[in-house]
C-alpha positions in Angstrom: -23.0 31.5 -60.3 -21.5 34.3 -61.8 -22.2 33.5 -65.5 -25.9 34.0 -64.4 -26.4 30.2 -65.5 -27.8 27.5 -63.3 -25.7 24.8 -61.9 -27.3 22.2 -63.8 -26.8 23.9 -67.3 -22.7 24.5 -65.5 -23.1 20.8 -65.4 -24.4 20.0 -69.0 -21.9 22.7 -70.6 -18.9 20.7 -68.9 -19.8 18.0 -70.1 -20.5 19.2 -73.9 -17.2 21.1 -73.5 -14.8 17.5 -72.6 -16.4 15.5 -75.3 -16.0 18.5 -78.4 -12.6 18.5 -76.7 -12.1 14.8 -77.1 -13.5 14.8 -80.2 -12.0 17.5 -82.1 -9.1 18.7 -80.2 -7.2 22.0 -80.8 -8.3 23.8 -84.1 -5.3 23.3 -86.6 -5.8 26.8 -87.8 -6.6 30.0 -86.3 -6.6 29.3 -82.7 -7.9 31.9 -80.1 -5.1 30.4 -77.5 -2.7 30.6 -80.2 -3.4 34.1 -81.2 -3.0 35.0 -77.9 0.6 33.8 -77.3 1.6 35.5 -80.3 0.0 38.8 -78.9 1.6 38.1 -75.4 4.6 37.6 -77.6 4.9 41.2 -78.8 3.8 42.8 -75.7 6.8 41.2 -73.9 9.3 42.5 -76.6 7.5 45.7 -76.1 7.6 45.9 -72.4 10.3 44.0 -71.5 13.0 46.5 -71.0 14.3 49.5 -69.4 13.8 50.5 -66.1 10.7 49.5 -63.8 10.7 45.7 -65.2 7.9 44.4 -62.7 5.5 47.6 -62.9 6.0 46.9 -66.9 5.1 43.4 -66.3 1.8 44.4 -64.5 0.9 46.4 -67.1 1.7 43.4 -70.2 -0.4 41.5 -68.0 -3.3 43.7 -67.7 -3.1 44.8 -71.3 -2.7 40.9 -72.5 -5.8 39.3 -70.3 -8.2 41.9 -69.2 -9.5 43.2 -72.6 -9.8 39.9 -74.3 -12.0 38.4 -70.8 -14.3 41.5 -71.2 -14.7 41.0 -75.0 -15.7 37.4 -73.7 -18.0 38.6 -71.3 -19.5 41.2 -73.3 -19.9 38.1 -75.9 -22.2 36.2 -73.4 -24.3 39.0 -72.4 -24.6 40.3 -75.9 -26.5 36.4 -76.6 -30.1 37.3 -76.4 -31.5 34.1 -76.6 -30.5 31.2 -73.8 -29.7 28.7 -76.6 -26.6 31.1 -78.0 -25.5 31.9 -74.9 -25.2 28.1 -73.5 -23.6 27.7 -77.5 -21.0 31.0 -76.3 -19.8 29.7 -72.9 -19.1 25.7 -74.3 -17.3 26.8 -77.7 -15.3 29.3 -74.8 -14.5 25.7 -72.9 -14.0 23.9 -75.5 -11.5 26.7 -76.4 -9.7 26.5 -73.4 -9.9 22.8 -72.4 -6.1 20.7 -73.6 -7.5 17.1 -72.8 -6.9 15.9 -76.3 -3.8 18.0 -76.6 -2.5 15.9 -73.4 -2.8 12.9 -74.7 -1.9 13.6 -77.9 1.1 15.0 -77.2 1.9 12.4 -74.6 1.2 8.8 -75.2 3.7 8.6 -78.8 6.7 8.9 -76.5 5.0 6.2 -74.5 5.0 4.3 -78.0 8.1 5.2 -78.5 10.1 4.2 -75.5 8.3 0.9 -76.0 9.4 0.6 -79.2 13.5 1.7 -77.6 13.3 4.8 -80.1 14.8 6.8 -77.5 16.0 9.5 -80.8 12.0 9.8 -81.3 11.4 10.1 -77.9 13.5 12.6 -77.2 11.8 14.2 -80.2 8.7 13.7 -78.8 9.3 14.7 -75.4 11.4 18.4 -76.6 7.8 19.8 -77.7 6.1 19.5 -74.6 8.7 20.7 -71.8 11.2 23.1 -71.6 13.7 20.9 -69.9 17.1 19.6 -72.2 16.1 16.5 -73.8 19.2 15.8 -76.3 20.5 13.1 -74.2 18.2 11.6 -72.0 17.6 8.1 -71.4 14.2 6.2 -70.5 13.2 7.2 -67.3 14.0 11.0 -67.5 11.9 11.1 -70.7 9.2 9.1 -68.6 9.6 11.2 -65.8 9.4 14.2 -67.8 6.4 13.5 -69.9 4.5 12.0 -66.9 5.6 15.1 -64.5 4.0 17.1 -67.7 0.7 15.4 -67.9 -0.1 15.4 -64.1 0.6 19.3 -63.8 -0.8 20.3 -66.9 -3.8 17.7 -66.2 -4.6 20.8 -63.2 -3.4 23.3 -65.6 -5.4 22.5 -68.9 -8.2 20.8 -68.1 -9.0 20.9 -64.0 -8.0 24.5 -63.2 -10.5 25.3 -66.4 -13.6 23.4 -65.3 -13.2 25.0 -61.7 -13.2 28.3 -63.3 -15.9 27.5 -65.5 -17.9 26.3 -63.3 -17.2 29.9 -60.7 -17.7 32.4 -64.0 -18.7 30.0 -67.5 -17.0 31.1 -70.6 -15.5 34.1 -69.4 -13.8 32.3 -66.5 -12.7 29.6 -68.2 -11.1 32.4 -70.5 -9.5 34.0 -67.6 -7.6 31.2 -66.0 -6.1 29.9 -69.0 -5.0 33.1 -70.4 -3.3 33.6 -66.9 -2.2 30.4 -67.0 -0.6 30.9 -70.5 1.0 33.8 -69.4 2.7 32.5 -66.8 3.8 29.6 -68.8 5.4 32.1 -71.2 6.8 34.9 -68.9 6.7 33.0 -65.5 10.7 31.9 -65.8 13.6 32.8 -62.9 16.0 33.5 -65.3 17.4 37.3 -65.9 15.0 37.8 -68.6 11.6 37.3 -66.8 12.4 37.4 -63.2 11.2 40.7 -62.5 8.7 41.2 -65.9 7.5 37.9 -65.3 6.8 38.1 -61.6 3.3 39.2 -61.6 2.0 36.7 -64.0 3.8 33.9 -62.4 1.8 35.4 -59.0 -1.3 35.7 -60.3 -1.3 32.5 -61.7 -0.4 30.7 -58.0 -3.7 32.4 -56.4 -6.2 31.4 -59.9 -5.0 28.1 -59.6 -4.8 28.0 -55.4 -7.8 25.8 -54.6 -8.1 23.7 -58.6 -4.5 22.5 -57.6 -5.3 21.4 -54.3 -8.8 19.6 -55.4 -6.8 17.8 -58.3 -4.3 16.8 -55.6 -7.2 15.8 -53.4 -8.6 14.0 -56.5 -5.2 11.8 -57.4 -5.4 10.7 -53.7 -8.8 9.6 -54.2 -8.2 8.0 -57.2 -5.2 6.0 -56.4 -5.3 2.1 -56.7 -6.1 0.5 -52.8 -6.3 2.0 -49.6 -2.4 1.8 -49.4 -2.5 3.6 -52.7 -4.5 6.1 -51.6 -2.5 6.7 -48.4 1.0 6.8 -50.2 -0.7 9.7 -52.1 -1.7 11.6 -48.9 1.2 11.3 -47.7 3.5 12.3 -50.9 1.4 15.3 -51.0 1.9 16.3 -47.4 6.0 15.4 -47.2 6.8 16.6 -50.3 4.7 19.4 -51.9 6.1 21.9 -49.0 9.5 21.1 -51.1 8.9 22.5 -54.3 9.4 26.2 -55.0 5.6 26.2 -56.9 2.7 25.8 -54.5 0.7 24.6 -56.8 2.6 22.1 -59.2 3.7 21.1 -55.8 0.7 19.2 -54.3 -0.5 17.9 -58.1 2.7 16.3 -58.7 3.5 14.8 -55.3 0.3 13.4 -54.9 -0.4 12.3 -58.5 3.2 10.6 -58.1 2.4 8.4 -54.7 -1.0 7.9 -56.5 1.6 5.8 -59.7 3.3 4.6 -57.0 6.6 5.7 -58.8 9.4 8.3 -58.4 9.5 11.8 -60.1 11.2 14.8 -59.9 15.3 15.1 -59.5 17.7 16.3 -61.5 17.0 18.0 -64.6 18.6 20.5 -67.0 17.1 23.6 -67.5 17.9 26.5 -69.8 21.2 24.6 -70.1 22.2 24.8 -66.0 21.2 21.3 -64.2 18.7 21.6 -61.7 18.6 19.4 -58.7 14.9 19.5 -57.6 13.0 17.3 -55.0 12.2 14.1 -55.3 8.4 13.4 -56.3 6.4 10.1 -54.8 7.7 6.7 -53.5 8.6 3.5 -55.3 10.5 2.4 -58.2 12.1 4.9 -61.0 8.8 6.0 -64.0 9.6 4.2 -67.0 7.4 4.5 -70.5 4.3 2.6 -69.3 3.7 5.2 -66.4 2.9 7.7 -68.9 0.0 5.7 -69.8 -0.8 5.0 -66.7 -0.1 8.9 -65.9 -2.5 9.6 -68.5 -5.5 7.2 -67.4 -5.2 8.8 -63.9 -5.7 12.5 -65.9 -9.0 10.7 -67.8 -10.1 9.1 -64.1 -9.9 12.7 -62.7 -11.7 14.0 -65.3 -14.9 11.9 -65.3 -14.8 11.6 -61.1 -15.1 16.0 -61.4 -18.0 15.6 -64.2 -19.9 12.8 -62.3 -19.7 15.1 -59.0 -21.2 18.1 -60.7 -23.5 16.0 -62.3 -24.5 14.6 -59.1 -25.1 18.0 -57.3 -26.6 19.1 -60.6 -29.2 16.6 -60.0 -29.4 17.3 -55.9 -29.6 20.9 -56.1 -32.8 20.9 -58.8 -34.4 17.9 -56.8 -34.1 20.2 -53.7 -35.5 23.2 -55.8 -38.3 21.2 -57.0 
């Protein structure tokens, strides 16, 4: 392992790191993650202009992540005794991890379409996407909230553990400042389609192979052997059809695995996109997003039970 810790402590600190998660959630004040989105902020008013836009964007990149996942690293090593060290990589996780935030965020608008307070739900659903929400009815709320928690299930909590697990604290750190970064600068529009590139880039190869094991995950986890075979084959039609290769195969697959239809037409920076079609069945309405969100939490104890599993395996087979 990179972070010099043992698979089985990898295993513990995962662990440790989804229940504070659960538990507390996101800080309400003073936020590392935050912080950082204001500093990303001013770099890209900074950088963003002139001549040389992608070279500039490079450079905000380097300047916004690198420093900050040394200063994490240098944290870790700095920990002389094991016990501080093991405390430094979970509060790092715990940091990084948006399980809570997920749900939080997610299941009011499933109370709310429920409840037919479409006005709240629109509310509701404006916070977490970037898509125009003024005047959309159920299932475009549904589809936009659900489409929300299966990506950013790979995004804020998957993509984190793999990293964790490959580099502790540090890579945890890594990945979701990337990941931030290209949530903030990773846009085709005029603004951010030349700064923006290299995050957006950089971003597809850290999240490559978490993507493709939460995909593989959905598919495992759908109900039934049909289930689990309209998920396979979701994934496989339909990913190759989205212009991101990694939201691709998380949201196909985790769309076959709800047997329900996602993606279409949405509007985007006010200009109406007509994406691909996601997964096979009826249109999502409000109970898919709980139903989007117990898949998230299924995935999420299936990836702790395997590396407890191994955990267990590899120190039998040391002993």
């Amino acid at each position: 392992m990179l972070s010099g810790l043992s698979f089985s402590t990898i295993a513990l600190l995962m662990v440790v790191g989804v229940l504070l998660d659960l538990w507390w959630g996101e800080v309400r004040r003073w936020h590392p993650l935050v912080g950082f989105g204001n500093w990303a902020i001013a770099l890209e008013r900074r950088l963003n202009k002139g001549d040389h836009r992608f070279a500039r964007g490079v450079l905000a990149w380097m300047l916004a992540v690198l420093p900050l996942t040394a200063l994490a690293a240098l944290l870790v090593w700095a920990m002389a005794l094991p016990p501080a060290q093991a405390a430094a990589h979970v509060l790092m996780l715990y940091f990084c991890l948006g399980m809570r935030s997920l749900r939080d965020h997610n299941l009011p608008i499933a109370d709310a379409l429920a409840q037919r307070d479409l006005p709240n739900a629109r509310r509701l659903t404006s916070y977490i996407v970037s898509r125009d929400t003024t005047s959309a009815s159920e299932v475009e709320l549904t589809k936009a909230s659900a489409e929300s928690l299966l990506e950013n299930g790979n995004d804020a909590v998957f993509g984190t553990l793999f990293w964790f697990i490959v580099a502790g604290g540090p890579g945890a750190v890594l990945f979701r400042m990337a990941n931030t970064l290209d949530a903030m600068w990773g846009y085709r529009t005029p603004r951010f389609l030349q700064f923006g590139c290299a995050a957006a880039r950089i971003d597809d190869a850290l999240n490559y192979i978490p993507a493709r094991l939460t995909a593989l995950s959905y598919v495992l986890l759908a109900p039934g052997l049909q289930g689990k075979r309209r998920a396979w084959q979701c994934w496989r039609a339909q990913a190759p059809t989205w212009d991101s290769p990694n939201a691709g195969p998380v949201m196909s697959s985790g769309a076959g695995a709800l047997g329900v239809q996602l993606g279409g037409a949405a509007i985007y920076h006010g200009e109406l996109e007509h994406r691909p079609t996601l997964g096979d069945g009826p249109p999502a309405v409000g109970a898919d997003i709980n139903r989007a969100w117990q898949l998230v939490a299924r995935t999420t104890a299936l990836w702790l039970t395997i590396a407890c599993i191994a955990a267990i395996l590899m120190e039998y087979a040391h002993a």
